[in-house]
N, C-alpha and C positions, 0 to 999 in steps of 0.2 A: 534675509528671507524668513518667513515666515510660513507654519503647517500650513495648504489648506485645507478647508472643510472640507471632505471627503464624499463627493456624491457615490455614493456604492452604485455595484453591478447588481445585478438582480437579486433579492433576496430569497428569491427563489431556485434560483441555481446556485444559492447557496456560495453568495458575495465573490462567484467565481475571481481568484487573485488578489486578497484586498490591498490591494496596491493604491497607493493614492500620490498627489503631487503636492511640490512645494510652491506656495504662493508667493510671487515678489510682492514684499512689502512697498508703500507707498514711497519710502527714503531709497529705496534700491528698483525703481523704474527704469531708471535715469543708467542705472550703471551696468545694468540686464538687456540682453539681446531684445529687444521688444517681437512680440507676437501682432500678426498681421490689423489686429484692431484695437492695439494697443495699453487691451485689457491686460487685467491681473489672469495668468493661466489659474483654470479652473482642473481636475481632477476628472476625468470620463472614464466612463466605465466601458470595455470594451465590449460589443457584439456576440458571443458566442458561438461556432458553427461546430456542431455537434454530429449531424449525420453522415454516418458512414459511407464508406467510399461505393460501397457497392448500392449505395441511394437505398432511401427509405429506411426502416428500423428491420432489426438484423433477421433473419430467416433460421427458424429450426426444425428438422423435421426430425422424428425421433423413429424408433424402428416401431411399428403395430406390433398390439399385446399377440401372445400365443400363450398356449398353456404353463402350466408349469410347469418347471423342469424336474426329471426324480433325481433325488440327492442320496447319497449310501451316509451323510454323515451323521452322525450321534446328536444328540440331545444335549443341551447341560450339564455338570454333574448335579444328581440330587433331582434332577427334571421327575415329575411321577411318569411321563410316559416316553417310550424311547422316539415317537414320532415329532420333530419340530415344528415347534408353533411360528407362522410363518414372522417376520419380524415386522413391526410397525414401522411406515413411511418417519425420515425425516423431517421430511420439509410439506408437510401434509398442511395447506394454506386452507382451506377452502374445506375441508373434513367431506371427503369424498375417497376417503382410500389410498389417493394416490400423491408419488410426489409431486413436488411443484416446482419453477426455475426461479429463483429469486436473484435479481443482479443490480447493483448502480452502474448508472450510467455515467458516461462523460462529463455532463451536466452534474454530475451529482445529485442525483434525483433516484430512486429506485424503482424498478420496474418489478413484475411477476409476471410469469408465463405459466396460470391454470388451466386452459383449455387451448384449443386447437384455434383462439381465434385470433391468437397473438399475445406481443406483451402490450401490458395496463400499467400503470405507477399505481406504485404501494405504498404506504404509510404507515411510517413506523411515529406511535406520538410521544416521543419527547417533549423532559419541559424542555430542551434548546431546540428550537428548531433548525439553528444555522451549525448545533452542530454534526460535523459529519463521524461515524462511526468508524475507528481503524480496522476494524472486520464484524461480521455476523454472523452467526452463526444456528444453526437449525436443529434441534440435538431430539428434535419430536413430541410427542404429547406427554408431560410426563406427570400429568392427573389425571389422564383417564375423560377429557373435555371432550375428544371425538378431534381435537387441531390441535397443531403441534407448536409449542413455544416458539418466540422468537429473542434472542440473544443477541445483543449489540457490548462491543467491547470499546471504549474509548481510548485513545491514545494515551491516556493517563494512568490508564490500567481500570478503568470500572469496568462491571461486570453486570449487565441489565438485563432483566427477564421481563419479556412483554406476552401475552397471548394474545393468537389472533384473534380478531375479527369476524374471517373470512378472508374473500379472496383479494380482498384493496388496503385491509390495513392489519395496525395492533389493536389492542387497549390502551393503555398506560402501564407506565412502570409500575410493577408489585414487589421486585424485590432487585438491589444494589449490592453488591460485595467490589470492597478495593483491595489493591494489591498483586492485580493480572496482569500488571506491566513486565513483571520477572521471567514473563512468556515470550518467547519470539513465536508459538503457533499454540491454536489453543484448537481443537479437536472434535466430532461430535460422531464417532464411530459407533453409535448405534448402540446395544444392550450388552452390558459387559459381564453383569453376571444372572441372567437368566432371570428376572421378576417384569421383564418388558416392558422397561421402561429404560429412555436414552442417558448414556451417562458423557463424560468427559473425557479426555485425555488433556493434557499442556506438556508441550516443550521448554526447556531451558534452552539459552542458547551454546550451555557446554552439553547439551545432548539428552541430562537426563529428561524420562517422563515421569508423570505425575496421575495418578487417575482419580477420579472424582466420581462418585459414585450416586445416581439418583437419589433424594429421598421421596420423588414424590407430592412434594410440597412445591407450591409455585411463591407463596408469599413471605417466605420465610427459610431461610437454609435449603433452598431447592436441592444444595449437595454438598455430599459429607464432606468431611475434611480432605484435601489431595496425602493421597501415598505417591513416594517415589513406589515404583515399578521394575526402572528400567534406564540402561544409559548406553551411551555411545549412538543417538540419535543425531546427533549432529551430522553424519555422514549424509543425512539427505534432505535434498533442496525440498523436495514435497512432501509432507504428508497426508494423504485422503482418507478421510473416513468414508468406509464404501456401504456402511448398516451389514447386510447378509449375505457374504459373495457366496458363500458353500451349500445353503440349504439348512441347516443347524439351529437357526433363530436365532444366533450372537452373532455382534457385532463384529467386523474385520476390517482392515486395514490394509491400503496400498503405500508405500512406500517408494521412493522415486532418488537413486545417487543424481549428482552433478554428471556422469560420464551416462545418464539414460538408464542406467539398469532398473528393473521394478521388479519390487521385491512384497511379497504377499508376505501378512499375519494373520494365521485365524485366530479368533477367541476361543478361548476355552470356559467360561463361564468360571472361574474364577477371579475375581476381584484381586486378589492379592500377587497372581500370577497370573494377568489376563490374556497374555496373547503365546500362541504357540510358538517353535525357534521359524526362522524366520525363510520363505522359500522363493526361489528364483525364479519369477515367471513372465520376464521379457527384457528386451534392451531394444537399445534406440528411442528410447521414448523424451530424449533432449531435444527431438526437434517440435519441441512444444512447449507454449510458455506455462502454460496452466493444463494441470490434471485437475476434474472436477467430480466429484461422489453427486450421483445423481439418482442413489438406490435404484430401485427399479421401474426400467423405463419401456419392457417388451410385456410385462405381465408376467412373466413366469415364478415373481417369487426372489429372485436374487439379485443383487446387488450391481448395478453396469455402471461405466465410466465417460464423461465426456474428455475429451482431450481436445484444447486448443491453440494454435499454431500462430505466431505473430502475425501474419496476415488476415486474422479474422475469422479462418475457414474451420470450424467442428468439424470432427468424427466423435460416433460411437461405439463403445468396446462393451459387446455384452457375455456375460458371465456366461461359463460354461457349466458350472456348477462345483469345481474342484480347485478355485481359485485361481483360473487361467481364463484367457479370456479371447472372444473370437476376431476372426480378423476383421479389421477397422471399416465402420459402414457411415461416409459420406451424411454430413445430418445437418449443415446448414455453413453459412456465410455470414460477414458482416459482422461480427463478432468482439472487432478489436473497441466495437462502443463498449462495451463491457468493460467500467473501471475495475469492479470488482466480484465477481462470481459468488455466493454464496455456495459452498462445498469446495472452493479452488484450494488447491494441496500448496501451493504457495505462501511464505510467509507476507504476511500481510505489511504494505508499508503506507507511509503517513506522511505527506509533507506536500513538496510541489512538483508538480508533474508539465512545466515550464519558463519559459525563459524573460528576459526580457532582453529589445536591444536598444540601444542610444544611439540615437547617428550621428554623426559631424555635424549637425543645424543642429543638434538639443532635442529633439523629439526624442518619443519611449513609442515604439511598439511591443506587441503581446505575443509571443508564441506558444499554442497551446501543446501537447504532445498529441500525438493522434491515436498512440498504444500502440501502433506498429511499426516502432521503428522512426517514424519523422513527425513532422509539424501540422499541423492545421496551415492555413495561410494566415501568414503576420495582418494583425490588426493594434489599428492605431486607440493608445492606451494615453498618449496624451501631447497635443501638438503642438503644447506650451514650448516653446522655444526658452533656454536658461539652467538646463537641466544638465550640460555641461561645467558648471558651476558647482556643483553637487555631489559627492562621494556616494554612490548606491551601493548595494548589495541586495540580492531578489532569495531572504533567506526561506528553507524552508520552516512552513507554518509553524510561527511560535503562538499562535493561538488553538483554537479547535478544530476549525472550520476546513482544515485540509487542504489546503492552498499558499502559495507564495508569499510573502510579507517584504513589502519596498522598506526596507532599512535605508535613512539618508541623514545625511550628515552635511550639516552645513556650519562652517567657524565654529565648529565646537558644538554644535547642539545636535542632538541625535531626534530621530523622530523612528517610530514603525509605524506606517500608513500616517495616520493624523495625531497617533499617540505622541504628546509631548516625552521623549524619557529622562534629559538630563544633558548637561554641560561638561565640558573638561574633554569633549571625543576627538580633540583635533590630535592628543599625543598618539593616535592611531594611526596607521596609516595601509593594515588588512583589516576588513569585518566579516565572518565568515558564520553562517546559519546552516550548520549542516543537520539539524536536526536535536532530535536528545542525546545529551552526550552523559549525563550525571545518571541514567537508571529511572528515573523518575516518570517520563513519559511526555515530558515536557520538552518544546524545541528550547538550545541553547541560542548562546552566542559565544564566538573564538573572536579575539581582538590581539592583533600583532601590534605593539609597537616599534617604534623607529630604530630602538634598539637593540630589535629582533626578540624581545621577550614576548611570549604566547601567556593570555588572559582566559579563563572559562568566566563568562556570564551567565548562569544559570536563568532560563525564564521561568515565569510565573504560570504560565500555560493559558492566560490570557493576551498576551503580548503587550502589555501595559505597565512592567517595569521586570527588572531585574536582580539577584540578589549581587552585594558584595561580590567584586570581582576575585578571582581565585586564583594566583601564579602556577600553569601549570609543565611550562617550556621555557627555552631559551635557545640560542642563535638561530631563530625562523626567518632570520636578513637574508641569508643566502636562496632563499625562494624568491621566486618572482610573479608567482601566482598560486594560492593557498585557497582552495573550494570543494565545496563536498556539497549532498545531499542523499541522504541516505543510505542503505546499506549496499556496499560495495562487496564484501567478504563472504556473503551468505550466512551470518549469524543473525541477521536483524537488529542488529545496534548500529548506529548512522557512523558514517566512516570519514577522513577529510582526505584530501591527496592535494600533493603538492608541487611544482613545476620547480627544480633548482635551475641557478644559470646558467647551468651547461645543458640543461635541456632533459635530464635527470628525472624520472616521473616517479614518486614516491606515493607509497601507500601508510595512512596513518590509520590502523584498525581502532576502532571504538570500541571500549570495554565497559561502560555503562556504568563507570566510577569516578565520580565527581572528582576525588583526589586523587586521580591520573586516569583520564578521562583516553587517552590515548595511546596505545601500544608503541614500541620501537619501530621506528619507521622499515620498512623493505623498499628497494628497489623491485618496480615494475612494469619500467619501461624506459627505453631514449628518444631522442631526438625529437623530444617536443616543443623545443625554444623555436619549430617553423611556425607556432603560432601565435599570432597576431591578438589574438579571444582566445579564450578557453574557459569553458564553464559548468557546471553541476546543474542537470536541469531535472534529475530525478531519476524516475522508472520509467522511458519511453517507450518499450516495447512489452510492456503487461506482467511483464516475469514476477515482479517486486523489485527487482534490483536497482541500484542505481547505476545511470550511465552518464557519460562524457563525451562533452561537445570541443569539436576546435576547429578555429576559424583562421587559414594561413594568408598569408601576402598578398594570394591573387585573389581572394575573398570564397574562395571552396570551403563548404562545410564539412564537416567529417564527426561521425559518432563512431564513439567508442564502446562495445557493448560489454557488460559486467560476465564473466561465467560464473557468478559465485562463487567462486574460490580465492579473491582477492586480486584474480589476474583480470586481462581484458581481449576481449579478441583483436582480429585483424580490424584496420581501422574502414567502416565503408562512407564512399561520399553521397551525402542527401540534398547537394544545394550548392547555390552558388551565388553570388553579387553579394554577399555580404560585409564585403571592403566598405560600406556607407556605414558601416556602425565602428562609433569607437571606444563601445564601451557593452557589454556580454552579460547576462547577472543571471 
């Protein structure tokens, strides 16, 4: 067998899955299942079905402006007048005042929602166009242009500053800083020390923050150097930058634990001490994957919150003035098309957010996630017959583009999509892509050999070769299924878990260190040897987390969903007839 040439999917939806097939060579026709018209299988790109369940694109309604609200809170310190100046929009697209909804979609494609007449696609102009952003971010105007910056952060760790346009795109990049991969959430709460203009905050993923501080400048050093501030952050799955919940004109902060609690920070206009001790103003708020800062959305001046629910369905929560917030008003559906929120308190993840299956006849179908929880409907990815033949793996994205990468292995030679990579892969006999494992921002590769020693392949973050393989384990024999895709544990570094023979579910935390890339394993679950498949298909229900799929005897699907903490809930079933596949990626 030989690659073949790779017809891509759209490049405008942004190569959705670059997955590609292996071509029988002419010498192996003869000894290959033959396809109905006896050709060589070619490579198709699958179909895409993007809209939401509730039909058509998603609905918002937000609450109508009213006045503004009066605030008893103070001023800055050093402010000249004790009355607050009100705080500048973040996500001001369009330079009319107000904020604006910025999201990607399913597709990969990005939308804005500036007026009441729905969402439009945005354009952000990158020189990559195929590649996709691991988050964006809105931090406001921070020269004084009348629109507010826009911020794309790459899985690699870059750090991009574009100005708008208006309401359909950017400019061009003016200014690049590397080294933001060290982040698991990077921040845009609004004015932090009082000159009105939006600054920073970043996460580490052992909790501390970092604040970053405007200068002002869009093409050059936009922001000082990061101070730590602050630690023991780690305790919560979301962070929101809300701009001004109090009245005050500094920037605040929502904060969200894994058990629902939210926990408010005001600023204090000090930079070097920026937020106040920390205060309790709700719980239950887990039954939502994404908390969203959507400054303000009634007119009053303060800062309110969208929250959204695996199913799709928005509320919004508008500020009372004192850092609490009113009860929850009904504002739209359809929702779960939202890959990625700009303002969502989630840490942001990057890879594939799907499956592939193999059936018994050699075909590959596509299963997309639909972010709520289950699948799109499978679509056929390639109905080349022969692919039984073939050792897969559906890692996540080890190039930019944010999607799945077909890993195959045939007598020895490895391929990612059509990339040639090298010989010698048949001492293998696990290949596991569960993301970046080494810090870097770059998908890996895990390769078990026969004699249970665990390999890191470091990739290039183009997925076109690998560095020197790294010895970083040993007896991984006694597993019988070794997959990951993403962050499992709620720190934001990709995770792997592992099936033993007794059925044994183990968790391998990732520490983002190339020279032991993986923590002591924990037990986190039994009796998973009932299944048949079992597999890593990413973040299916919008949280960022990654979840887990398995497929038992009588062909019942079953996801397993992440809480963040390393564990996993009760297991629910989404499907069934999946006994035709016999082979899960």
């Amino acid at each position: 067998m030989e690659p073949g040439r790779s017809v891509p999917r759209s490049k405008r939806a942004r190569r959705l899955a670059a997955c590609t097939a292996l071509v029988l060579s002419a010498g192996m026709l003869l000894a290959a299942p033959a396809s109905a018209d006896e050709s060589a299988p070619v490579p198709r790109g699958a179909t895409p079905q993007f809209t939401p369940e509730s039909g058509g694109q998603p609905t918002l309604t937000l609450p109508k402006r009213t006045a503004k609200k009066e605030s008893g809170a103070s001023r800055a310190p050093g402010a000249a007048s004790a009355a607050a100046v009100p705080a500048k929009p973040l996500s001001d697209l369009d330079g009319d005042g107000y904020s604006d909804t910025l999201y990607r979609g399913l597709d990969g494609n990005l939308y804005a929602i500036t007026d009441a007449s729905g969402s439009h696609p945005y354009q952000i102009n990158s020189d990559d166009q195929f590649e996709t952003p691991k988050d964006i971010i809105t931090p406001g105007d921070l020269d004084g242009g009348g629109m507010s910056e826009v911020l794309t952060l790459s899985a690699a760790g870059k750090l991009s500053l574009y100005q708008s346009w208006g309401a359909d795109s950017t400019g061009y990049v003016t200014w690049s800083g590397n080294g933001w991969q060290k982040y698991n959430k990077v921040v845009s709460p609004g004015d932090l020390n009082g000159d009105g203009r939006g600054d920073l905050i970043a996460r580490t993923p052992s909790g501390d923050i970092y604040v970053y501080i405007s200068t002002g400048k869009v093409d050059s050093a936009p922001f000082k150097a990061g101070v730590k501030v602050g630690y023991g952050w780690n305790v919560y799955d979301q962070i929101v930058g809300t701009n001004d919940v109090n009245g005050d004109g500094l920037g605040d902060v929502i904060a969200r634990t894994t058990g629902g609690d939210l926990y408010f920070y005001a600023g204090t206009g000090d930079p070097a001490k920026p937020f106040k001790a920390r205060v309790k103003v709700g719980y239950g708020y887990d039954i939502y994957n994404q908390l969203i800062g959507v400054d303000d959305v009634d007119g009053d001046g303060l800062g309110d919150l969208l929250a959204r629910k695996p199913g799709g369905d928005v509320f919004t929560y508008l500020s009372t003035g004192t850092g609490t917030f009113e009860p929850r008003v009904a504002s739209g559906s359809g929702w779960n098309a939202a890959a990625l929120f700009v303002g969502a308190g989630g840490n942001p993840d990057f890879g594939k957010h799907e499956l592939e299956g193999r059936t018994k006849g050699g075909s590959l179908y596509w299963y997309q996630a639909r972010n709520n929880g289950q699948f799109f409907p499978r679509q056929l990815d390639s109905s080349d017959t022969g692919w039984n033949q073939v050792s897969l793996s559906l890692a996540s994205s080890l190039d930019n583009d944010g999607w799945g990468d077909l890993v195959q292995q045939y007598q020895g030679q490895l391929y990612v999509g059509a990339e040639y990579i090298g010989s010698g892969w048949q001492v293998y006999n696990s290949l596991t892509g569960p993301g970046d494992l080494s810090g870097d921002g770059k998908g890996d590769l895990l390769a078990r050999d026969t004699k249970g020693d665990l390999y890191l392949y470091k990739g290039n973050g183009l997925g076109t070769k690998f560095a020197a393989k790294v010895k970083v384990g040993y007896g991984y024999q006694s597993y019988t299924k070794i997959v990951g895709a993403g962050d499992l544990s709620g720190d934001g570094i990709a995770d792997v878990v592992a099936i033993a023979k007794d059925g044994t579910l183990y968790l391998y935390k990732g520490t983002g260190d190339a020279a032991k890339p993986l923590s002591a394993r924990v037990k986190i679950g039994t009796g998973y040897n009932i299944y048949k498949q079992f597999a890593a298909p990413g973040d299916m229900d919008g949280d960022g987390r990654a979840d887990l799929i398995g497929v038992d005897g009588k062909g019942d699907v079953y996801r397993y969903t992440s809480t963040g903490t390393g564990q996993l809930t009760k297991r629910v079933k989404i499907g069934y007839g999946w006994d035709t596949y016999n082979g899960l990626y």
